[in-house]
N, C-alpha and C positions, 0 to 999 in steps of 0.2 A: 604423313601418310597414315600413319596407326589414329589421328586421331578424325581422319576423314573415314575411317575403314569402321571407325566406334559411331559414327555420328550419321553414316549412311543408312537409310532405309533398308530393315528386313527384307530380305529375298523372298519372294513370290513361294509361297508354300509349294510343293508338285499335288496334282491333281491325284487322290487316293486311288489310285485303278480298283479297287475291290467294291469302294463306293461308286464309282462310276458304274460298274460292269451292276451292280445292284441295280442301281438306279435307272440306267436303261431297261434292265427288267418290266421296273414301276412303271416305267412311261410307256413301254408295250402292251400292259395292262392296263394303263389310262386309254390307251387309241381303241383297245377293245368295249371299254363302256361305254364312251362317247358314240362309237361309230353303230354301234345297237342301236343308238339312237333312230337314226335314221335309217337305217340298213333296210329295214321293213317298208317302206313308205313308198319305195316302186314295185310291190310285190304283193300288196295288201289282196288284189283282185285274185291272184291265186292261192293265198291263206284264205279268202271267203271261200273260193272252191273248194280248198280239201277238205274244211271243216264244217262247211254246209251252213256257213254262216249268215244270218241276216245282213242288208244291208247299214241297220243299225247297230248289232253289235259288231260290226269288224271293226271301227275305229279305234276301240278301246283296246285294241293290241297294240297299238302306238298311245293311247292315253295312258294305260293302266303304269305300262313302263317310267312316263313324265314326272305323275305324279307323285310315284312311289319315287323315286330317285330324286326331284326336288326337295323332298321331306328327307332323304338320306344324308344331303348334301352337308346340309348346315349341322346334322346333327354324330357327323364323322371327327369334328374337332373333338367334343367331348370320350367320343367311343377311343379317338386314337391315342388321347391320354391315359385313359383308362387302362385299354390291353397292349401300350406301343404302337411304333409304326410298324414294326415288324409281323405280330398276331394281326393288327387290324389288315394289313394289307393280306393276308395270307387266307383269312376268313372270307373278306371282299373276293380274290380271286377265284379262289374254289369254289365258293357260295356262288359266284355268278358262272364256272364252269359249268357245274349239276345245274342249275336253271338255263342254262342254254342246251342240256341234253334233256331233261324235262318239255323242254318249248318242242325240241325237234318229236319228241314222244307223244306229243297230245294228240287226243284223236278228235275232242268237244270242242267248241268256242271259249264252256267255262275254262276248262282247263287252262288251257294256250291264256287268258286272261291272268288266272291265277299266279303262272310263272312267268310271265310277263311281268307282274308286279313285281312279285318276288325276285328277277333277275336287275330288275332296276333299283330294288332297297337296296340290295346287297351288295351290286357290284359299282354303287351312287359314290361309296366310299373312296373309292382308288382314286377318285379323280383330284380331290383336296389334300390327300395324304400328298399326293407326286407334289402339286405344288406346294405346302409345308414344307417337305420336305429339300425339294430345290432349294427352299431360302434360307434353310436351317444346315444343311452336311455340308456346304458349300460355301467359301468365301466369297465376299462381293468381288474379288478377280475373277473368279469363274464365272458370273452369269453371263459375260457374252456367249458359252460354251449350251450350257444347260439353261439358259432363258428362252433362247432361240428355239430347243429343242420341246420343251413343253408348251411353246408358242403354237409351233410348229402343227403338232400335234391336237393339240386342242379346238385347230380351227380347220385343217386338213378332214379330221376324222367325219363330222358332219358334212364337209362338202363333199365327197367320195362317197359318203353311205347309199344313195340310192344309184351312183354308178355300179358299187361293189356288189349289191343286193339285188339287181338287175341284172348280174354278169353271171349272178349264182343259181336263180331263177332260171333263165334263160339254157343255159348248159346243163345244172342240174334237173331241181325240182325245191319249194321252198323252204324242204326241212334242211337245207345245205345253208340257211340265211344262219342259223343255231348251231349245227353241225360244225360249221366253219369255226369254233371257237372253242373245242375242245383242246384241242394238239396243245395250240398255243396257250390255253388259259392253264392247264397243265405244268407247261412249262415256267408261267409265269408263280406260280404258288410255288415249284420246289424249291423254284431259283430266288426267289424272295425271302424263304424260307430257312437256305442254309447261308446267303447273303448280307441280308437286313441284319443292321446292329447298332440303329441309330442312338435307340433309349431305351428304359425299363418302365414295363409297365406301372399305374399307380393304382392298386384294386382301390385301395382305401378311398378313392374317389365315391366310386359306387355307395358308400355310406350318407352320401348327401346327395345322390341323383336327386335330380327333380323331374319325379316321374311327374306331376301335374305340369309343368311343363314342356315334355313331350308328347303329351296327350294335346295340348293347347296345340302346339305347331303343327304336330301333324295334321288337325284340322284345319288350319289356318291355311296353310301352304296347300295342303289337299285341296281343297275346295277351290282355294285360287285358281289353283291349275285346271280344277274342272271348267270353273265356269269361262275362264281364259281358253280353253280347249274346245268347249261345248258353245258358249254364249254366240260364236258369231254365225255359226249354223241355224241355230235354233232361236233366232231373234229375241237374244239376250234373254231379259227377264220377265217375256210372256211365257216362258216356258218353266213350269210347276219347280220339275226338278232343279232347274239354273237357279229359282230367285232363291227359293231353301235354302241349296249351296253358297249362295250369296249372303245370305243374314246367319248362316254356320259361320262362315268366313271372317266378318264383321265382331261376330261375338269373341270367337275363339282369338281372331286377330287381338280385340281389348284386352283378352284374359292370358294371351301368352309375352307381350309389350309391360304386362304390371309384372308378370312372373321374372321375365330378364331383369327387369329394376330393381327388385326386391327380395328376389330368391337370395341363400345366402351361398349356393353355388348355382345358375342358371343354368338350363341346358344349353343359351348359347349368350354369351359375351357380348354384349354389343357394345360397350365399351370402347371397342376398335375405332367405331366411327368418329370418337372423339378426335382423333387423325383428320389432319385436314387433305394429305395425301390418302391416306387409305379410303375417306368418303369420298373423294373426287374420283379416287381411280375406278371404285365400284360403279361410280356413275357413269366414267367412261367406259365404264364394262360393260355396264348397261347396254346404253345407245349401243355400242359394237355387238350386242347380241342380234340389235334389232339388223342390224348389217349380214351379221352372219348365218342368222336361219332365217330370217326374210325373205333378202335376195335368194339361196339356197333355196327356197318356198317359190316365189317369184314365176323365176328364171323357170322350170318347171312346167308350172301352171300355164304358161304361154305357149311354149313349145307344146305340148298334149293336147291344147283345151283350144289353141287356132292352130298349128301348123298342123295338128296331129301326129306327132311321133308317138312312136313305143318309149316302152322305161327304157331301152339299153339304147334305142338314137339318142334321149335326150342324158343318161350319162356319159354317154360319148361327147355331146356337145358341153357338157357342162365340163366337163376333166381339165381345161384349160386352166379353167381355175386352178386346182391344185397343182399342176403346172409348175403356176406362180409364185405357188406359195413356196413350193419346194427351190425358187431358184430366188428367191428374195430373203426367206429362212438364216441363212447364213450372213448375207450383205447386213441385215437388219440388226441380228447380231454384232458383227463388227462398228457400226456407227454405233450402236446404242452404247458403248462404252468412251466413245468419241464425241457424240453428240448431247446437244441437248435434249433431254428424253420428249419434251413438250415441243419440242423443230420436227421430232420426226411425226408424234401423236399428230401434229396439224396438218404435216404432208399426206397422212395416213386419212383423216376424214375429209380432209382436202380433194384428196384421190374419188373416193368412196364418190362423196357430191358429184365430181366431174363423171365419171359413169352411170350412176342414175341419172343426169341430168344430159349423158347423149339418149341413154334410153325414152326419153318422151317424148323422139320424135316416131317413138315405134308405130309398123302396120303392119300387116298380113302376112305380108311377104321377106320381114326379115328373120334371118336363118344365123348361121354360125358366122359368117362372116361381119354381118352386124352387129352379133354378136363379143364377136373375138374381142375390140377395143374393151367395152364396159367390163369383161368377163377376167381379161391384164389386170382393166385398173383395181377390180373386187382382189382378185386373188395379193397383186401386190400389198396395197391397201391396209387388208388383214394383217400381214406380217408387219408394217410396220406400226402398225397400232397397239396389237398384241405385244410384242415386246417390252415398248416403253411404261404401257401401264402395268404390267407386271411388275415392273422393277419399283414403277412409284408408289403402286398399291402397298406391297409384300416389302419393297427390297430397305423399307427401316424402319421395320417393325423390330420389337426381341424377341429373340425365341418364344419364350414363355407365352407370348401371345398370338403366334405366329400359325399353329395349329386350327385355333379356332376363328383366325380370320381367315383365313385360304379355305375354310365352308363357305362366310359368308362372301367372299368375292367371288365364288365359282357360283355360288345361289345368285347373284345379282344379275349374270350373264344368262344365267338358263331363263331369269323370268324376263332379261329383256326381250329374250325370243320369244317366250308364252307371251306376254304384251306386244310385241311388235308383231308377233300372226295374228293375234286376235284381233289387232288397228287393223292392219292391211285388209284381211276379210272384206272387215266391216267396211273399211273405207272401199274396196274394189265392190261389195256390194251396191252399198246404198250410191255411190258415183257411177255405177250401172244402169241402176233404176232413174236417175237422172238422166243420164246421158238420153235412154230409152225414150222417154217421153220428150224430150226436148226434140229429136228423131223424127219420133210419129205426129208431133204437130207440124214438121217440116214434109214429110211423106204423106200428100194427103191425092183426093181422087183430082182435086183441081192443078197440082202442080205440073205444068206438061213435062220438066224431066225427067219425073216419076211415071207418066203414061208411055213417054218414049221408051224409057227404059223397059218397063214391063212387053211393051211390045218386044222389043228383040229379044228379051226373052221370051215370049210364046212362041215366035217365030224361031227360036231355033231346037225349041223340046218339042215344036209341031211332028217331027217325025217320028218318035217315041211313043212307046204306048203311053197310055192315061190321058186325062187332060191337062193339055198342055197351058189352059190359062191356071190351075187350078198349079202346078207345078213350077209358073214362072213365078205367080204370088207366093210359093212358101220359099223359092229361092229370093226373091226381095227379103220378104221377113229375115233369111239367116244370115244376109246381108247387112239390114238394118240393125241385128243384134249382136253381129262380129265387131259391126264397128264402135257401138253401145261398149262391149267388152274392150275393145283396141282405145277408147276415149278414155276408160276409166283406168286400164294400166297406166298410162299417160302420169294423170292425175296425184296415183297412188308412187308413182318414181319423182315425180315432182315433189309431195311429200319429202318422200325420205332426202333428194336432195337437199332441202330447206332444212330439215333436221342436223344431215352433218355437216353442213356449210357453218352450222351453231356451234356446234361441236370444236370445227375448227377453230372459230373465233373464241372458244371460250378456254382453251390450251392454256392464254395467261395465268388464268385464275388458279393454276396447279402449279404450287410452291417446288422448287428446282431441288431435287436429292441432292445429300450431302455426299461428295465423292467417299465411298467404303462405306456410306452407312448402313446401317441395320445390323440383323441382329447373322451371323453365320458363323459357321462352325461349331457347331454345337454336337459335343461329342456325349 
């Protein structure tokens, strides 16, 4: 007995409650960055209002925030080594408190732009800290617990943001979209503050920053994100300011790729990718960007642009989804420590295909009920995608390195949403403009079920005032261009099925973690 009692596996550590109670803090503070995100994005038309903005500057309240917080993202590893996780998180917090009370205070365009960025630099950080962090205080026993949880979160917060930001609108007014983050960001800085005790800062770092290469990335990423933001509005690189951004991009790209290789401390590590798990996982982070602010994009755009809803029917219709996510969350969790992470990653894009792929028989007339299947299978989908590559990405790495990879995986996901919005655009454009013409050679004066048609519409706007042929022709036209639009969402859900049907198929190719590996506990 005594030599079975010597020979037996250590007992399952208990879970630190003070780290825990910390730690939820962090992730409170993560759902508040992420969900800035998008929060503005059903409200932008009354931010033009109160600020008397052009129709060309309001975007850049949703840009200025991208691009400043994509440049933050990857450059949180270094900052969080520097001053801890504990100052880093505590600066992020509050820094992003005061710029959400600054944003509710602007009176200008410039302004609201200004803090806009600023609330995205600063509070860009929390979201890489939380997951560093999850893989670093926590044993590989706990991530069914806290994998789920920063899962959860991570992909919840973007798909709620234009419900919540619509809800806020709607019953307030749109300084409540910034308002609404005081209380809580508050509480997330003190509670982080006398909580967090993960590591000790290392200033001496600072003695070999490599400021030339934060100068590089920022323009690098900057610009990405411009021209990924701006190119598919502004038909790419006929436009002055895109192509510039474009060859800034390009240069600064070559010069901050030699500075990671050669620096003798880089601003970011690439190192990681040597990982055949950690490059795969980014990649499937990738693609699942394109999944989770795509669709989230999408879904939207249809509802507004044919059915015509408001922001707050079409966050009511969209809510399902998180729903979802909230009741898969936990299941996900429990298999992911049972399963094979790559069984579930393929049931997850597997999902994903099957819902874009009921979606292209979409028309005019489908609503929430047509909805409801494709909107299960997104919401499930997410969660069990989310989980496993987290665990494959992060979950064996070592500490040591652990910081400055959870930048670059959390940077892989945001650009596969700036690249996967910028395809779609472009693809729901220019398969527009096709569809259109392909239309109007079929709508012609000879066709008789184009003349029939026109007839019973004049005959039933004949008793209306104006001319009623003059009224049945522009109702054809918006006809011929609903459907033009209805052909090319089609098109563009077809797309993304074919995408993660790959996706699924490509799950072998991501080598099986070792049960407990990586790098945790790190006190």
């Amino acid at each position: 007995m005594a030599a079975t009692a010597a020979t037996a596996a250590p007992a399952d550590p208990p879970l630190d409650r003070r780290r825990m109670v910390a730690f939820v803090c962090m992730v409170f503070g993560m759902f508040m960055a992420i969900l800035d995100i998008q929060i503005v994005s059903a409200s932008l038309a009354e931010i033009q209002a109160g600020l008397s903005a052009s129709a060309d500057e309001i975007p850049w309240v949703q840009t200025s925030y991208l691009i400043a917080e994509v440049i933050s993202i990857p450059l949180s590893g270094t900052l969080s080594r520097v001053l801890s996780t504990r100052w880093m998180f505590v600066i992020s917090a509050g820094g992003f408190t005061l710029m959400s009370l600054m944003c509710a205070a602007s009176s200008t365009i410039g302004e609201m732009i200004l803090w806009r960025a600023a609330q995205g630099f600063i509070g860009g950080g929390m979201i890489p800290t939380v997951f560093a962090s999850a893989f670093t205080i926590f044993p590989p026993s706990k991530r069914s617990i806290v994998s789920p949880m920063i899962g959860l979160v991570a992909t919840l917060a973007p798909t709620i943001g234009p419900t919540v930001g619509g809800y806020l609108t709607d019953l307030f007014n749109w300084h409540w979209l910034f308002l609404v983050n005081i209380v809580p960001g508050l509480f997330v800085t003190v509670s982080t503050y006398l909580l967090v005790d993960f590591d000790k800062p290392n200033l001496d770092l600072l003695k070999r920053f490599d400021w030339a290469g934060l100068v590089l990335m920022g323009a690098f990423l900057g610009c990405l994100e411009y021209v990924l933001e701006e190119g598919p509005t502004h038909d790419w690189f006929q436009e002055e300011a895109i192509f510039l951004a474009g060859i800034v991009c390009v240069a600064a790209g070559a010069g901050f790729f030699w500075r990671a290789f050669t620096a003798a401390q880089p601003i970011v590590d690439l190192r990681a990718f040597s990982d055949r798990n950690f490059a795969g996982g980014c990649l499937f982070s990738f693609v699942m960007g394109i999944g989770l602010y795509g669709l989230t994009y999408l879904y939207p755009v249809y509802l507004g642009r044919v059915r015509g809803y408001s922001a707050l029917q079409i966050g009511e219709t969209m809510f399902v989804s998180g729903l979802c996510m909230f009741a898969t969350a936990p299941i996900a969790g429990r298999l992911s420590g049972r399963v094979d992470p790559r069984i579930l990653m393929a049931l997850g894009f597997a999902g994903f295909a099957a819902g874009t792929w009921i979606v292209t028989g979409i028309t005019r007339d489908w609503d929430f009920a047509e909805l409801l299947l494709p909107q299960v299978l997104r919401g499930c989908s997410l969660m069990l995608c989310m989980i496993p590559i987290n665990n494959i990405a992060l979950g064996t790495l070592p500490p040591a390195r652990m910081k400055n990879a959870s930048g670059l995986y959390n940077l892989t996901r945001n650009l596969g949403g700036a690249v996967g919005l910028a395809l779609i655009n472009t693809a729901l454009n220019d398969r527009w403009d096709l569809h259109l013409a392909r239309l109007h050679e079929r709508f012609t004066w000879t066709n008789p079920m184009v003349l029939e048609r026109l007839d019973a519409l004049t005959r039933g706007f004949s008793g209306l005032a104006g001319n009623p042929d003059a009224m049945a022709l522009k109702a054809m036209m918006n006809t011929v261009r609903m459907q033009g639009l209805l052909m090319s969402f089609a098109d563009v859900f077809l797309l993304l099925t074919v995408l993660f049907a790959a996706m699924a198929c490509a799950t072998p190719l991501i080598r099986r973690p070792r049960p407990g590996g990586g790098g945790a506990g790190a006190h």
